[in-house]
C-alpha positions, 0 to 999 in steps of 0.5 A, spaced: 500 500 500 502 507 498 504 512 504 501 517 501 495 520 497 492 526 493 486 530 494 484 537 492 491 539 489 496 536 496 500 531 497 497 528 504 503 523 507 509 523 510 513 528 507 508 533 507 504 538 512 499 536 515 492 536 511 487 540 516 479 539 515 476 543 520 469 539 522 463 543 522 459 537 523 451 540 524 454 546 528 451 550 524 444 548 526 441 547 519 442 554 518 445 556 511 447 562 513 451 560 519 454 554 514 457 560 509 459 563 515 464 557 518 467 557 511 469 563 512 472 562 519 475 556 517 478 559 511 481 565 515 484 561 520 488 557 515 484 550 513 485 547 508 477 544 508 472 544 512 466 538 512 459 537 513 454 531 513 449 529 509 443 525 511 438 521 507 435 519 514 430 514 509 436 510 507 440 511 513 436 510 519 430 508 523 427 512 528 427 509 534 435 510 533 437 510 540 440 517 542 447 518 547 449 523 552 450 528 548 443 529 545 437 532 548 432 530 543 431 523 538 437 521 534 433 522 527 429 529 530 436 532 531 438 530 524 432 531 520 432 538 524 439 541 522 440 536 515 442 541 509 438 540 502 442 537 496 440 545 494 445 547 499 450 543 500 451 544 492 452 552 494 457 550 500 460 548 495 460 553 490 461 557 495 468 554 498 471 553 490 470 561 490 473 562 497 479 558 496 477 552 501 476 544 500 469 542 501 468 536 504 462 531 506 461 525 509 455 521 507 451 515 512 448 511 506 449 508 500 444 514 497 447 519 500 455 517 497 451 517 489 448 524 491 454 527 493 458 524 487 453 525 482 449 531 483 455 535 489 461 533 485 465 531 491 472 529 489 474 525 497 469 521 501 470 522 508 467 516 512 465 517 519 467 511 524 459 508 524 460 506 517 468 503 520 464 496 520 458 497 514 463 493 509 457 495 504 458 502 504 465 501 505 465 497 498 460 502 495 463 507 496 470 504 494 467 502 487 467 510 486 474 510 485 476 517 489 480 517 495 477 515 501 478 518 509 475 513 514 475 513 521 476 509 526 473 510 533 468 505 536 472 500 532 477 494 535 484 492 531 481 486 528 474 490 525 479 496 522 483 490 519 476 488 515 475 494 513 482 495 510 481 488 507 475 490 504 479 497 502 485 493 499 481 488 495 477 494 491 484 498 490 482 504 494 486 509 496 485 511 502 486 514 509 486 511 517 484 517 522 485 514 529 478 516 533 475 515 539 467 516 539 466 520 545 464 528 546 467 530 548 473 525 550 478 526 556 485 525 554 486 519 558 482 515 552 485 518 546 491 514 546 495 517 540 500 512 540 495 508 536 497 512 530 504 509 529 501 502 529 496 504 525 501 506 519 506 501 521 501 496 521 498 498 514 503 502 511 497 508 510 497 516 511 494 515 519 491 522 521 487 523 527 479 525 528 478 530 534 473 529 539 477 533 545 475 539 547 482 543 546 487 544 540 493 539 544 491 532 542 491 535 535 499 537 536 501 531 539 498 527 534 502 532 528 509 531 533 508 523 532 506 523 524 499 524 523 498 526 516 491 530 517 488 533 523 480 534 523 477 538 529 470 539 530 469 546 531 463 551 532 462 558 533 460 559 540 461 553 544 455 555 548 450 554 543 445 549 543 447 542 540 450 536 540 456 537 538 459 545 541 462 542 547 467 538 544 468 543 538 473 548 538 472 556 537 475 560 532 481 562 535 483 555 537 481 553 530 487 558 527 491 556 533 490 549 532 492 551 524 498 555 526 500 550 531 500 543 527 505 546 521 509 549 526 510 543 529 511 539 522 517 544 521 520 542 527 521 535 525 526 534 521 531 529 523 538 532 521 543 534 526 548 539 524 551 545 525 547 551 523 550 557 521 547 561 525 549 556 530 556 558 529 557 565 532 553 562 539 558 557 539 564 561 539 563 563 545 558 558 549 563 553 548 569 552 553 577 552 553 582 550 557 585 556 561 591 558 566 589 559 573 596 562 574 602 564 572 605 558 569 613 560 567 616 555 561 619 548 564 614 546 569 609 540 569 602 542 569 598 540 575 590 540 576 590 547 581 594 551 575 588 550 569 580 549 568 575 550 562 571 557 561 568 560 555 570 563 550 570 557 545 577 553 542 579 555 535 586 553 531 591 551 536 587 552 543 585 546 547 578 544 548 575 543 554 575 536 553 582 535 552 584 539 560 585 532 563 590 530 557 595 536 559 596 534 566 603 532 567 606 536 560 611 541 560 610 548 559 615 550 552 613 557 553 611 562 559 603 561 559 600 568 562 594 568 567 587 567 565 589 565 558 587 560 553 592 554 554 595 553 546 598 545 544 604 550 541 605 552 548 605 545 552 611 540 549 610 531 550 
């Protein structure tokens, strides 16, 4: 399999900045309006795309689904009431080319996957961690021969090996995200160590989906490796939803974004001098030094020298060599509180 895959103009895999998909999930509250403004943020704050859902709750679900903690009203009612129209989402996307930010969206039926390809024209699909183990929408969305982001929380190693058998056989290229399906998820349950094995294991781009309630697992998650960063974001945390209290805000969101490249510059693995280490090291670097007057013909002993800064060059001894001069002879007179040179001390 190949470490690395292409979508909407980047390179996502090792090598490369990590791809950052701010997650507006149904914080927007099935308000159009509200949605275009979360482009805008998302864009200003330095995303690269920004997802949304799409429902097809005919062909997705019952309506005696049952609902967690982070809801207050019936899985199905909360969906149907804040589900964006086919019209809306073709607009978003619209909107999102003219504004310089890649749209996304996860589809939950295979109904919902044709209608994002044949009528929004989607280029990715993003699959969330529900759908881990829908080998058939899995395989559906797979035939459709676009890259693919699939998520992994609620999920043990031997259904992520499944799906990826699944994945393999229909030639799809594809990303891992490691997950946890909590909101929002305490730090102790994130465990990102799972994102290495994950690439080790299946020699893919691994990123991590985001459900904590701040920007540090997502740092963390780009200093070990991760290739994409997705992170549930809202535009005040306050509001009412599922989904606010494990989402960030602007400012993070941006933060977040800063954060990750940074980070990702960071991790280069050479180790050389730099040249503009080079005049600190002229004078953090130490010497060995005379700690009093030493006439020519004596033997060096311990009391007479030490190691002080400034730093050696040409002939002067450094500091790693003071207990290679004990018991050498002085050739030449060596003044006080001087550099100590090999030319002054004979065998």
């Amino acid at each position: 399999m190949e470490n690395f895959i292409e979508f909407s103009g980047r390179r996502i895999g090792k090598g490369s900045p990590p791809y950052i998909i701010a997650e507006a999930c149904i914080n927007h509250e099935g308000d159009i309006g509200r949605a275009r403004e979360m482009v805008l943020v998302a864009r200003d704050m330095g995303c690269d795309a920004i997802k949304f859902q799409i429902h097809i709750l005919s062909d997705e679900m019952l309506k005696n689904t049952p609902q967690s903690d982070n809801f207050d009203e019936s899985l199905y009612d909360a969906l149907e009431r804040t589900n964006l129209s086919v019209e809306e989402h073709k607009e978003l996307k619209a909107y999102c080319c003219s504004v310089g930010i890649h749209y996304m969206c996860t589809p939950f039926s295979c109904a919902s996957v044709d209608v994002l390809e044949g009528e929004i024209g989607v280029d990715v699909f993003k699959v969330g961690s529900g759908e881990l183990t829908n080998l058939p929408l899995q395989r559906h969305i797979a035939k459709k021969g676009k890259p693919m982001i699939v998520s992994t929380g609620m999920a043990m190693d031997d259904e992520i090996k499944e799906t990826v058998e699944v994945l393999v056989a229909e030639k799809a290229k594809f990303v891992l995200m490691h997950c946890v399906s909590i909101y929002p998820c305490p730090y102790e349950r994130v465990n990102l160590g799972n994102i290495p094995k994950l690439q080790s294991r299946y020699g893919v781009p691994v990123g991590l989906s985001d459900h904590t309630s701040s920007i540090y697992t997502g740092l963390g998650a780009v200093a070990l490796g991760a290739n994409i960063i997705e992170k549930h974001f809202t535009l005040d945390r306050n509001m009412k939803g599922p989904d606010h209290s494990s989402s960030i805000e602007p400012r993070e969101l941006g933060e977040l974004v800063k954060g990750s490249r940074a980070i990702f510059k960071a991790m280069g693995e050479e180790k050389r001098i730099f040249p503009e280490e080079e005049q600190i090291k002229s004078w953090a670097r130490e010497s060995v030094v005379s700690l009093c007057f030493i006439p020519a013909g004596t033997l060096i002993a311990n009391d007479m020298v030490s190691v002080k800064r400034p730093a050696p060059f040409d002939d002067i001894i450094a500091a790693k060599h003071l207990d290679d001069i004990i018991g050498r002879v002085a050739v030449t007179d060596i003044s006080e509180n001087s550099q100590i040179r090999w030319s002054q001390l004979g065998e």
